[in-house]
Steps between C-alpha positions, in 0.01 A plus 500: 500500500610827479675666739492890331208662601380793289200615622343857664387418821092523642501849624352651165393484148744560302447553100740412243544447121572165372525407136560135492221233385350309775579124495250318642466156673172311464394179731161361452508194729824422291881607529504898413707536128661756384271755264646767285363810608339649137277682535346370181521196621198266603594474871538880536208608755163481362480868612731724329588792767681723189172493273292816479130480440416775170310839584151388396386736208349793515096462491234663584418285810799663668476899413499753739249450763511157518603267797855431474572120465522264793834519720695320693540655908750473769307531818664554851338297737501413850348190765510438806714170601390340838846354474707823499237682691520815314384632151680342228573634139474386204492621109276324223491473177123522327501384146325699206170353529472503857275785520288518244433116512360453899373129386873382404734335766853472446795319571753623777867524532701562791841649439736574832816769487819420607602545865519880531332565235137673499158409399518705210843349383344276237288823373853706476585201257243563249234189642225771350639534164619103490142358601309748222759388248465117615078541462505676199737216379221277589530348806222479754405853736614438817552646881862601600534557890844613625507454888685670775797257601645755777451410889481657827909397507626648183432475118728141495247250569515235227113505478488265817350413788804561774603219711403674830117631376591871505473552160227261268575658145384176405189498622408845392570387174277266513222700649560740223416191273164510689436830462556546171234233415250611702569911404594468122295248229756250480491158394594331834645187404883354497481432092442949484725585829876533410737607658909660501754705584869694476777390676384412834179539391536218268593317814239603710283382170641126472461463920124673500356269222693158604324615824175557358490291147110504616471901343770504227554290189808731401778577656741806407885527598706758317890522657348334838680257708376198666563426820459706816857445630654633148745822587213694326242443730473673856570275779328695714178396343571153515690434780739189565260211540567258221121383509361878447753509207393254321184540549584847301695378254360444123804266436403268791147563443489341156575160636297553840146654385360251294231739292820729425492314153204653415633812448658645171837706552640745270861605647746732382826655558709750308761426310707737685384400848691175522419418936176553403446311189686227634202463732204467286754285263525282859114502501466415146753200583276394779175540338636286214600206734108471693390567101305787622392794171691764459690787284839634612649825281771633507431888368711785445589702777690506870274517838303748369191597298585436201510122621192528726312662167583225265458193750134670563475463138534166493309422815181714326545280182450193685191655682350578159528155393308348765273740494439484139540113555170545765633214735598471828623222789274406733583670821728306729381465892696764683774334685 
């Protein structure tokens, strides 16, 4: 393995340029292969993030005085999380047609930051502009809900429950879940709930839905790591017990929680961001063995969001295909 690591660490979002075609490895219950990454090619996502849907022309429908056409809307948001005990926010994406069509229920995903990173971090990387591309492209409307992974401790929380109770991020997460099907007209099942994350997002991603395979059919990890004693988690979140840290670990998970193979993965890791990659290429490696689906990429870029932008691009091609596929797993007991 590796022993350079070149990588920007979890405090923020950082946003660089990388030119380099993605290379992506695909595992479908089978060992992942090596793809070339052309764009032209028939395993490039079935949504293309650089396509621009045309003006529509000029007609008389749309003259001065008419209603402007339906939009896309980032809403802040905020619950209140019996688990935190205080008034938690959140941000959410409402597709196009979620206003003027009140009948229509939608499909949700949940995307978590990076620790120290904000709520609105995923916004800041164009999630807006990405999602009305993605739909116009042709994949289904859906729900984007970007929690509040920051505790009563600091902003480094890896999207956990910590070891001694003070802090359930966890939990709230999960309550959000809740919320946001009872508040929003979602389509609360696991085959429309995804879920994923940046950096230790993607972690906290991986250890929420091998948790709770129950709620999500996809799982999300772009540049995360995967097991709660790596040097990029917080110890003090997880403690020293080697029972809590497995129990918190998506590597050890796979093998322990039965319904994990339920789930789909999409991981990625930038090409420049070798620690990281490394991980999800670990993952991939251990997915393969249990023959559990999955894509692993490799996409241009370090630790950064330029990565983070193009593994979302893969993760919301997959989510197209099911959806446009119209099938789900049955839901696994909750373990």
């Amino acid at each position: 393995m590796a022993t350079q690591i070149a990588r920007a660490l979890k405090p923020g979002v950082v946003l660089a340029v990388a030119g380099l075609l993605a290379i992506s490895l695909v595992s479908a219950r089978v060992p992942a292969r090596v793809q070339a990454a052309d764009p032209d090619a028939d395993a490039a996502p079935l949504v293309d993030p650089s396509a621009t849907p045309e003006a529509p022309a000029p007609t008389e429908g749309n003259a001065a005085g008419q209603a402007a056409p339906a939009a896309s809307r980032i809403v802040p948001s905020s619950f209140y999380s019996q688990a935190m005990q205080e008034q938690r926010s959140f941000d959410i994406y409402l597709p196009p047609s979620y206003d003027p069509a009140p009948d229509r229920s939608y499909p949700v995903l949940f995307l978590l930051h990076g620790d120290g990173g904000r709520i609105n971090d995923w916004v800041a990387l164009g999630l807006q502009a990405k999602m009305d591309r993605a739909i116009a492209n042709g994949m289904a409307e859906m729900i984007v809900v970007m929690p509040d992974g920051s505790g009563h401790f600091g902003d480094e929380t890896d999207w956990a429950n910590r070891a001694d109770g003070s802090d359930p991020i966890e939990d709230q997460v999960l309550e959000l879940v809740a919320f946001v099907d009872q508040t929003y007209r979602t389509q609360p099942d696991r085959s429309t709930r995804f879920i994923g994350g940046l950096s230790s997002g993607g972690f906290g991603a991986l250890n929420i839905a091998l948790h709770r395979p129950d709620l999500f059919s996809v799982a999300m990890s772009f540049s995360g790591f995967i097991a709660a004693d790596d040097p990029e988690a917080d110890p003090g979140v997880f403690g020293d017990d080697p029972t809590y840290l497995a129990q918190n670990s998506p590597s050890a998970l796979l093998s322990s929680q039965a319904a994990g193979g339920d789930i789909y993965y999409v991981l990625s890791g930038g090409q420049d961001d070798a620690y990281f990659q490394h991980r999800m290429a670990e993952f991939s490696a251990e997915l393969d063995r249990l023959g559990i689906a999955h894509e692993f990429h490799v996409v241009p870029g370090g630790h950064d969001g330029d990565a983070w932008g193009a593994g979302l691009d893969f993760g919301l091609a997959r989510v197209a295909a099911q959806l446009r596929a119209g099938y789900g797993i049955d839901s696994p007991a909750s373990q």
